[in-house]
TORKOL-4160 file (C-alpha; in steps of 0.2 Angstrom, whole numbers, padded with zeros to 4 digits, m for minus):
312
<pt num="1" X="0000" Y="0000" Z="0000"/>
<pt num="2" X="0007" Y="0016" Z="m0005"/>
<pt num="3" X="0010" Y="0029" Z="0009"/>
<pt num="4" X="0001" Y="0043" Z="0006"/>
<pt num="5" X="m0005" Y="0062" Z="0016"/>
<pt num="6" X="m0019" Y="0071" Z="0005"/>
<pt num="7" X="m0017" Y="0061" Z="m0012"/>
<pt num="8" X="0003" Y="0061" Z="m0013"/>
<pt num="9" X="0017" Y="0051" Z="m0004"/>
<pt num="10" X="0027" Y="0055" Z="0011"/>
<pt num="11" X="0041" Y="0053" Z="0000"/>
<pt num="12" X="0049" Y="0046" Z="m0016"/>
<pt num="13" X="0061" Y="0030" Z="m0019"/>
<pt num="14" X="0072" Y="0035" Z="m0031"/>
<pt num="15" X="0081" Y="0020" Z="m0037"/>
<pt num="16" X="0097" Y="0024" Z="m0046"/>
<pt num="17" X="0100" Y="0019" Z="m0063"/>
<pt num="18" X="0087" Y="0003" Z="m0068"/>
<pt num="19" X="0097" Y="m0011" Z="m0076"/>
<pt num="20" X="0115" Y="m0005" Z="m0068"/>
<pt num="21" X="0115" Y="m0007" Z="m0048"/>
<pt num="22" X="0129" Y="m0021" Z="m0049"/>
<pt num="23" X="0140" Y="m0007" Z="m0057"/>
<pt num="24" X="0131" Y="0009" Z="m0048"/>
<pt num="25" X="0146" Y="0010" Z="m0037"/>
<pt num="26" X="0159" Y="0012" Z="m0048"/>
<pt num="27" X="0151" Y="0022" Z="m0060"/>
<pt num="28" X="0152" Y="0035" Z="m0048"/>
<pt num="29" X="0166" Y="0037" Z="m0048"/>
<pt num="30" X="0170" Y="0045" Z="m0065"/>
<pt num="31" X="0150" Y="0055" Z="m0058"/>
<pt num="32" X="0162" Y="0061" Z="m0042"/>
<pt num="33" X="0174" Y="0066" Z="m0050"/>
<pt num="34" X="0164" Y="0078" Z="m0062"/>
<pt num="35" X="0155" Y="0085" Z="m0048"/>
<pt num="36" X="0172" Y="0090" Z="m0038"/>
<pt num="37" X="0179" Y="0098" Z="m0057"/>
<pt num="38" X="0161" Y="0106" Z="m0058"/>
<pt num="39" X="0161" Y="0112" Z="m0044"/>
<pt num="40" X="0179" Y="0118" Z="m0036"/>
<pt num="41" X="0181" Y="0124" Z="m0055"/>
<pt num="42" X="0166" Y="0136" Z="m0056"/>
<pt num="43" X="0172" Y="0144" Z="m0038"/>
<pt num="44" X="0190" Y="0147" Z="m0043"/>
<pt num="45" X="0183" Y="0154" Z="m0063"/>
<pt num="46" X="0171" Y="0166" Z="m0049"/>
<pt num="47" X="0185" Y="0170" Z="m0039"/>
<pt num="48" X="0198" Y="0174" Z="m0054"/>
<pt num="49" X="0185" Y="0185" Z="m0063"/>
<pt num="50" X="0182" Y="0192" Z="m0044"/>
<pt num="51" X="0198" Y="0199" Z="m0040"/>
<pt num="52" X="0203" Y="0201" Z="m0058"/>
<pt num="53" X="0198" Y="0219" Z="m0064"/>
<pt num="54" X="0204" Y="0216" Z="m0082"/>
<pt num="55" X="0191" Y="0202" Z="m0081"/>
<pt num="56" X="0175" Y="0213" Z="m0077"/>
<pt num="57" X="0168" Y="0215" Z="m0096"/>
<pt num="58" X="0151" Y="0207" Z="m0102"/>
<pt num="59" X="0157" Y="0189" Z="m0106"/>
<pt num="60" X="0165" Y="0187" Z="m0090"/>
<pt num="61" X="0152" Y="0194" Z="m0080"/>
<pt num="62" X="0138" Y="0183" Z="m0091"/>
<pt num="63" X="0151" Y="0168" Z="m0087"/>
<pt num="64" X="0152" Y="0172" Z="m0068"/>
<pt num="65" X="0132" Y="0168" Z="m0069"/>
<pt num="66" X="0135" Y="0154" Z="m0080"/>
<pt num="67" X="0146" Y="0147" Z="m0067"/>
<pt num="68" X="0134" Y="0149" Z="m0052"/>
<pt num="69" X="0120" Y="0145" Z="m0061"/>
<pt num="70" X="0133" Y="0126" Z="m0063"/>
<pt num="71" X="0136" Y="0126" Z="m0047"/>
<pt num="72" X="0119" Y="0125" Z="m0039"/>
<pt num="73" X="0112" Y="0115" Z="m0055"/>
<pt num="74" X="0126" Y="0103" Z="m0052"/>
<pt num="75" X="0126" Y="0102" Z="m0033"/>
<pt num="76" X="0107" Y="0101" Z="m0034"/>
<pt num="77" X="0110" Y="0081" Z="m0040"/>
<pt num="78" X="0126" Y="0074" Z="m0037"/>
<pt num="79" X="0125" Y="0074" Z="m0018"/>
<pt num="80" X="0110" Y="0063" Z="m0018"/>
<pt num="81" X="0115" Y="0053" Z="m0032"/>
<pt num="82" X="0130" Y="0049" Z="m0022"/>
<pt num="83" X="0119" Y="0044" Z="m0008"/>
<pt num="84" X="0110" Y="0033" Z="m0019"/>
<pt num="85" X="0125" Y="0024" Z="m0026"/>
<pt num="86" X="0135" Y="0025" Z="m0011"/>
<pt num="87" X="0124" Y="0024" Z="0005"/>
<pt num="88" X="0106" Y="0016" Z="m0002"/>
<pt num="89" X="0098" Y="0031" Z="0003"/>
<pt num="90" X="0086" Y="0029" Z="m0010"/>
<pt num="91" X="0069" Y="0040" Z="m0002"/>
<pt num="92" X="0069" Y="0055" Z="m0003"/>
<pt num="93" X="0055" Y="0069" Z="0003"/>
<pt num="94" X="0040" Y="0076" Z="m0005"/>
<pt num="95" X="0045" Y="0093" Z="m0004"/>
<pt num="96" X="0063" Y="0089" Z="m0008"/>
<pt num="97" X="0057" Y="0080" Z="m0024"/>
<pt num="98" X="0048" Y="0094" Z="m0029"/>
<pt num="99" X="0061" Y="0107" Z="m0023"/>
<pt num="100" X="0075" Y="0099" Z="m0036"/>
<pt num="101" X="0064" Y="0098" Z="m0047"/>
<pt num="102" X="0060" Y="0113" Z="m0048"/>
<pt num="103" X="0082" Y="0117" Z="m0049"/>
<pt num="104" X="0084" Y="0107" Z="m0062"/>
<pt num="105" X="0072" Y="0112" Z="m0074"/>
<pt num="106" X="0074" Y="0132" Z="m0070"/>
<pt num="107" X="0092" Y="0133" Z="m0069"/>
<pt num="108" X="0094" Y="0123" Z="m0084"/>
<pt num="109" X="0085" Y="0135" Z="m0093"/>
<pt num="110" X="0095" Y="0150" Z="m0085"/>
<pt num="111" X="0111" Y="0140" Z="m0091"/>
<pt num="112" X="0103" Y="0139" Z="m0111"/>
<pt num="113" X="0099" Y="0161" Z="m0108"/>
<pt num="114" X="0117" Y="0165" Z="m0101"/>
<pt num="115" X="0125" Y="0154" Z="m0113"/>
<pt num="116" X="0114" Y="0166" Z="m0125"/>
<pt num="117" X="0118" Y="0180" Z="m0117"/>
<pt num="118" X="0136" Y="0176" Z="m0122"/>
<pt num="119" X="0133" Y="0175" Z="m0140"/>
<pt num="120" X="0127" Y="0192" Z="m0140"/>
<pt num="121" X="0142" Y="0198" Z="m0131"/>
<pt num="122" X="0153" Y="0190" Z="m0146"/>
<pt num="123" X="0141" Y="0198" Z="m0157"/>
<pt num="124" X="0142" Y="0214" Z="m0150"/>
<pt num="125" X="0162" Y="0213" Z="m0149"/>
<pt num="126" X="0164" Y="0206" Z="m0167"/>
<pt num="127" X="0151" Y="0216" Z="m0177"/>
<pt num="128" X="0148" Y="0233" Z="m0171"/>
<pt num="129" X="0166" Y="0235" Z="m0156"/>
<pt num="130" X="0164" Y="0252" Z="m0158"/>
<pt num="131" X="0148" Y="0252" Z="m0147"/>
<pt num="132" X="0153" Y="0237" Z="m0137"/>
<pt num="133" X="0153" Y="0246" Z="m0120"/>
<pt num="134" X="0136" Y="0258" Z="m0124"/>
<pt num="135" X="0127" Y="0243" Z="m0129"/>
<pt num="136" X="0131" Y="0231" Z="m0115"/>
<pt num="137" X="0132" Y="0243" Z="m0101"/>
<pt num="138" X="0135" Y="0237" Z="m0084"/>
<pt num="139" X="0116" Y="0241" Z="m0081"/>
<pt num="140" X="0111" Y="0232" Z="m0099"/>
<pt num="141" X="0120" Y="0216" Z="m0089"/>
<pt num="142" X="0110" Y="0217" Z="m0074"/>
<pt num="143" X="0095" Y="0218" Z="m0083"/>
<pt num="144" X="0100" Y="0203" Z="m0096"/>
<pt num="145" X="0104" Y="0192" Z="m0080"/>
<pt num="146" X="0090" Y="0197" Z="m0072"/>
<pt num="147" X="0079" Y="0193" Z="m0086"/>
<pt num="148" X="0087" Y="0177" Z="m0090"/>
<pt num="149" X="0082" Y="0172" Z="m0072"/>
<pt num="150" X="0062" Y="0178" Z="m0071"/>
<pt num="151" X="0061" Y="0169" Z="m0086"/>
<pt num="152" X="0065" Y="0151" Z="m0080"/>
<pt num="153" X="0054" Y="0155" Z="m0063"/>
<pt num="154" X="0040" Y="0161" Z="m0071"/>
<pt num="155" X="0039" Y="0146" Z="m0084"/>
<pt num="156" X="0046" Y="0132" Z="m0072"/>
<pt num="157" X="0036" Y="0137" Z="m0058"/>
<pt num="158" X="0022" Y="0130" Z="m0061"/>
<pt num="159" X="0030" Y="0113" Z="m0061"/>
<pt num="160" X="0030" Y="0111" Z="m0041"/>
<pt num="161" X="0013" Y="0115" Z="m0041"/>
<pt num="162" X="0002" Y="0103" Z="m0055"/>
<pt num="163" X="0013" Y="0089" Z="m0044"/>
<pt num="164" X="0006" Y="0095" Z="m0028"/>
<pt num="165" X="m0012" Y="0096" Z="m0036"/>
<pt num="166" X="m0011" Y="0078" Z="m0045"/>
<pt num="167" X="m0016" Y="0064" Z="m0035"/>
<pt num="168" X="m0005" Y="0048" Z="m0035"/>
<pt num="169" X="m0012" Y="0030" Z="m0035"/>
<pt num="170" X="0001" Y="0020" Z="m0042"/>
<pt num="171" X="0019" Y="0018" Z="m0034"/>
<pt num="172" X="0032" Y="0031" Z="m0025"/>
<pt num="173" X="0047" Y="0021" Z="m0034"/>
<pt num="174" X="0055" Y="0034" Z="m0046"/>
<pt num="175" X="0067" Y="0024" Z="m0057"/>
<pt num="176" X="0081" Y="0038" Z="m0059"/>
<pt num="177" X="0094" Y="0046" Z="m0050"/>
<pt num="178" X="0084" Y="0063" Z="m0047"/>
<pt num="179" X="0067" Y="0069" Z="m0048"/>
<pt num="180" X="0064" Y="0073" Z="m0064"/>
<pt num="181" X="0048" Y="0081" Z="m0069"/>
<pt num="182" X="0041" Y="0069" Z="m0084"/>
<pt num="183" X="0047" Y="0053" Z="m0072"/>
<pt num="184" X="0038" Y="0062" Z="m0057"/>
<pt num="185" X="0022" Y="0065" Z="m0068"/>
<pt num="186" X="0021" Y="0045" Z="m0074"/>
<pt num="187" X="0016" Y="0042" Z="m0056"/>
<pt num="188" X="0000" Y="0051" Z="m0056"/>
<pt num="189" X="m0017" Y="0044" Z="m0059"/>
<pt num="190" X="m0027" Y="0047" Z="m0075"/>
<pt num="191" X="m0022" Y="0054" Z="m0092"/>
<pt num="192" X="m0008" Y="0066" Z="m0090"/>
<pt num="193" X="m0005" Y="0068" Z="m0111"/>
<pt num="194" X="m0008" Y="0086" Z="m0108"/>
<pt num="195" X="0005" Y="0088" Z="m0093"/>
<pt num="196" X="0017" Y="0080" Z="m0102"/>
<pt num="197" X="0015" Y="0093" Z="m0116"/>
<pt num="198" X="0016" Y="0107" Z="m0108"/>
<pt num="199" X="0033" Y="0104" Z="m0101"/>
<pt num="200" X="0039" Y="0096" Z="m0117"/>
<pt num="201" X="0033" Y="0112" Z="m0125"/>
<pt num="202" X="0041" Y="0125" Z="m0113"/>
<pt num="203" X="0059" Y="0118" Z="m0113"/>
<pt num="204" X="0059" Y="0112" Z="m0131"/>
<pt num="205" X="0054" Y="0132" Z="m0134"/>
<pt num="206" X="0066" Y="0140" Z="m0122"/>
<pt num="207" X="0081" Y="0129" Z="m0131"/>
<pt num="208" X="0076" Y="0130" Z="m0146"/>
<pt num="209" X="0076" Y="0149" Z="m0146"/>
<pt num="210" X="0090" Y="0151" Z="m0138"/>
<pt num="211" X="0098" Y="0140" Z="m0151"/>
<pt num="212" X="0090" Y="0148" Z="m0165"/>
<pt num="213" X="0098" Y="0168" Z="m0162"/>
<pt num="214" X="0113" Y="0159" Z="m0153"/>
<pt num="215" X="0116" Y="0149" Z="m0172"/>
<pt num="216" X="0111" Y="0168" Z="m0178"/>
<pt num="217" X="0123" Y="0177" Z="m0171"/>
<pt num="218" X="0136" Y="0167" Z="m0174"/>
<pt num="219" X="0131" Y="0167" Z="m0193"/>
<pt num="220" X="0133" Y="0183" Z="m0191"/>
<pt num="221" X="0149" Y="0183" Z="m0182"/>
<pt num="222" X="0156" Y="0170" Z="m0197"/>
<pt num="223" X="0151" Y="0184" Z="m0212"/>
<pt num="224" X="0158" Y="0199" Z="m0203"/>
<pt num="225" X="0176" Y="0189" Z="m0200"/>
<pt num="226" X="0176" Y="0184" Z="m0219"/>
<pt num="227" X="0175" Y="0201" Z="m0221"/>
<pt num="228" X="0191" Y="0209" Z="m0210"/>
<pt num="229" X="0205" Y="0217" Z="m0221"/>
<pt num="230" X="0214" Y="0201" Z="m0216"/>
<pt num="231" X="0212" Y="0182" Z="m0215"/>
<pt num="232" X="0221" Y="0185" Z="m0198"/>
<pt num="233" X="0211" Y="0197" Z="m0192"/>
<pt num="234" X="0196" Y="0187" Z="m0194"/>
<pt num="235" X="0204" Y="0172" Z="m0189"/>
<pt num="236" X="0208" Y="0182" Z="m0171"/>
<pt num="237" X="0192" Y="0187" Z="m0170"/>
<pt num="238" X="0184" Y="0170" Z="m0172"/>
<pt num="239" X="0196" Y="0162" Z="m0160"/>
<pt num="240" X="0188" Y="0173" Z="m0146"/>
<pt num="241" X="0170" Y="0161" Z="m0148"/>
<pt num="242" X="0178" Y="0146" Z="m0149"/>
<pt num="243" X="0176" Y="0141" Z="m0130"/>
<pt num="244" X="0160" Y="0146" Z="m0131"/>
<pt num="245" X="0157" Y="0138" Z="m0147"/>
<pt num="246" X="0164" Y="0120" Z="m0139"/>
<pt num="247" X="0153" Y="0122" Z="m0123"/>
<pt num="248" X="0135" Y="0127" Z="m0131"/>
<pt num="249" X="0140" Y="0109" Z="m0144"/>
<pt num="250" X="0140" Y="0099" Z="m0127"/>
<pt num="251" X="0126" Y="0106" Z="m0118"/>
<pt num="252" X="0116" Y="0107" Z="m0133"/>
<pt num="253" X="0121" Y="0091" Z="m0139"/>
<pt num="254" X="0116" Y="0079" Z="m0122"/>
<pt num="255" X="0100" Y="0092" Z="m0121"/>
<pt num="256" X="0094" Y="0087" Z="m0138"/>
<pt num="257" X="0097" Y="0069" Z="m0136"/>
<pt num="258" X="0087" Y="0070" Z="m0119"/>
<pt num="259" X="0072" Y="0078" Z="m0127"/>
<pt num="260" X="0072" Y="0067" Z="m0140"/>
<pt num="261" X="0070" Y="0053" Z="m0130"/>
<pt num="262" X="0057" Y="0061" Z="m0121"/>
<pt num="263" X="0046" Y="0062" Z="m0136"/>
<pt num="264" X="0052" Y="0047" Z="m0146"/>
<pt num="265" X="0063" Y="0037" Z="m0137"/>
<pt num="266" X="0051" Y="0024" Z="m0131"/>
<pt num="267" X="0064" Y="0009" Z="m0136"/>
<pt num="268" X="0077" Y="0016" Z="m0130"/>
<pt num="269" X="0084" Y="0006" Z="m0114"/>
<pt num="270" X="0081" Y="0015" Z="m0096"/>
<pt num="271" X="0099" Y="0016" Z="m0093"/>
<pt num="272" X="0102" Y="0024" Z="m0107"/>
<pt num="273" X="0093" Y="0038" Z="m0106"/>
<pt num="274" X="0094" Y="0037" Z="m0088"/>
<pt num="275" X="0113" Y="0039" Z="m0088"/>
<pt num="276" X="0113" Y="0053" Z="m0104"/>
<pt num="277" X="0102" Y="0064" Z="m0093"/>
<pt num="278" X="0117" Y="0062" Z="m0077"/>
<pt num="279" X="0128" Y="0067" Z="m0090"/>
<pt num="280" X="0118" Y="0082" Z="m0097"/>
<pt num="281" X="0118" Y="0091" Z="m0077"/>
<pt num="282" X="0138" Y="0086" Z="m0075"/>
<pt num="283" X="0147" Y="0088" Z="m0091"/>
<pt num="284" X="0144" Y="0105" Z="m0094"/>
<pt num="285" X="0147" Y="0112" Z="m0077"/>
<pt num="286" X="0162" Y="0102" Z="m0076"/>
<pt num="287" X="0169" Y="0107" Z="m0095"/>
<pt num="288" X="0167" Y="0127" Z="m0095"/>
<pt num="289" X="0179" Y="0130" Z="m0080"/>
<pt num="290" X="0191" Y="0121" Z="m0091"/>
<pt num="291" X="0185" Y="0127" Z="m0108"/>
<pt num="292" X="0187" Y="0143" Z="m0102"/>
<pt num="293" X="0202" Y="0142" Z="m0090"/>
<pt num="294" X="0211" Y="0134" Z="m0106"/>
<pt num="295" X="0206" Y="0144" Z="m0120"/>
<pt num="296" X="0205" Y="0161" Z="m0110"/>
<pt num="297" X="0222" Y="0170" Z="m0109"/>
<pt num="298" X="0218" Y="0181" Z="m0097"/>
<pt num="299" X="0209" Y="0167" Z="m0086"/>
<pt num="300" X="0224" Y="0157" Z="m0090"/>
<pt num="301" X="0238" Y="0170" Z="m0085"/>
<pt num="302" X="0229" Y="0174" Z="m0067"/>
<pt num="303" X="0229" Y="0155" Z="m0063"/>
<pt num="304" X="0248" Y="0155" Z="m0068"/>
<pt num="305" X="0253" Y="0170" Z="m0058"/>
<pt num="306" X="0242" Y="0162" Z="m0043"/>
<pt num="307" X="0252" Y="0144" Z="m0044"/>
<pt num="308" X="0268" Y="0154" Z="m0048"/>
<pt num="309" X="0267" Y="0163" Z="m0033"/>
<pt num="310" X="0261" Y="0148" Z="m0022"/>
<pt num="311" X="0274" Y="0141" Z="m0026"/>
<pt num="312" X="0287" Y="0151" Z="m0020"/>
């Protein structure tokens, strides 16, 4: 008999990764080792970009919000996960369930409007420099990162709450390694098509528009470094998107494949899909720290001079 107060459970059992618990142990380890990159690596980008006045321009500020916005989306997960694989601690509470939720869902779509954000910067730079400063002014920041953010609460908010209203008949047992809103939702009695829609519909429109002007500007970005004086001129100025280039390809990349599945993956195995959507929270929090740390010459100069003088 299912446990429940006012038409939901107590809690959720969240089971891990369904097909894999002989080997859930030692895949976290690779999982672990993400989360620590992810993590550590986002506060010492935030503290470099900190203390660093040469580093408080637009596409630094916007990747100071991409890098809280990892940090929270990635410690929202991994720590329960890690409970799951490590510990059994499989329940997890109703409100809990709904609060990460929640997190996931929002911040992932404040991840795709920053990594936006960021195109536009490049576009800005690359196309029209001369205005570069009057056009993303520091207030024209705070307003684009505030309206990245109202944007993801306002369209995920309402998540919580048609969870909290449906009534639950069937099981507690979530098979996945977080609460997940479409995996949530399948526990619910009755025909939930429509639900299911809504949120398909919300997130596939976010990404895809984000995609859409982020593919946009950077067609835009391509025609205007064809057209420099010089072929190293242009080549300069493309080699300023490349770190964004390779993280939006990942992020974009493990997003599509988990939408997909979503709609049309119904033969695809559990694990899968399951194990695709651990990597879509991890992989890009963990990779722009190091993308950008890399690829970023003035990122990359401060961590020099930090470990030069550490080590004297």
């Amino acid at each position: 008999m299912l446990p429940i107060n006012d038409s939901h459970p107590y809690d959720f059992i969240l089971l891990g990764i369904p097909g894999l618990e002989d080997v859930q142990c030692w895949i976290s380890i690779p999982f672990f080792c993400m989360y620590l990159i992810a993590f550590f690596g986002n506060i010492i980008l935030l503290l470099i970009i900190r203390s660093e006045k040469s580093l408080h321009e637009p596409m630094f500020l916007f990747l100071s919000m991409l890098s809280m916005t990892d940090i929270v989306l990635s410690s929202s997960t991994l720590p329960k996960m890690l409970g799951i694989f490590w510990f059994n601690l499989h329940e997890i509470g109703f409100e809990a369930c709904l609060t990460q939720m929640f997190i996931i869902h929002s911040f992932t779509a404040m991840e795709s409007g920053f990594f936006l954000a960021m195109a536009f910067d490049r576009f800005v730079a690359i196309c029209n420099p001369l205005r570069h400063s009057a056009i993303l002014s520091s207030k024209a920041i705070l307003a684009v990162g505030i309206s990245v953010v109202i944007r993801a609460l306002i369209f995920f908010l309402p998540h919580p709450f048609i969870v909290k209203s449906s009534i639950f008949c069937l099981t507690n047992i979530i098979p996945h390694t977080y609460c997940e809103f479409m995996a949530v939702i399948k526990l619910t009695c009755g025909d939930s098509s429509m639900t299911k829609s809504y949120s398909l519909t919300i997130a596939s429109l976010i990404g895809a528009c984000d995609l859409l002007l982020t593919i946009t500007s950077y067609t835009l970005i391509l025609q205007t470094a064809l057209n420099l004086p010089t072929k190293q001129a242009g080549l300069k100025a493309l080699s300023t998107c490349t770190s964004h280039i390779l993280v939006i390809l990942v992020f974009y990349t493990t997003a599509t494949f988990t939408f997909v599945t979503h709609r049309f993956g119904h033969n695809i195995p559990p694990q899968i899909h399951i194990s695709i959507a651990n990597i879509y929270l991890l992989v890009p929090p963990m990779l722009n720290p190091i993308i950008y740390g890399m690829r970023t010459k003035k990122i990359r100069q401060k961590i020099e001079r930090v470990f030069c003088v550490a080590s004297v």
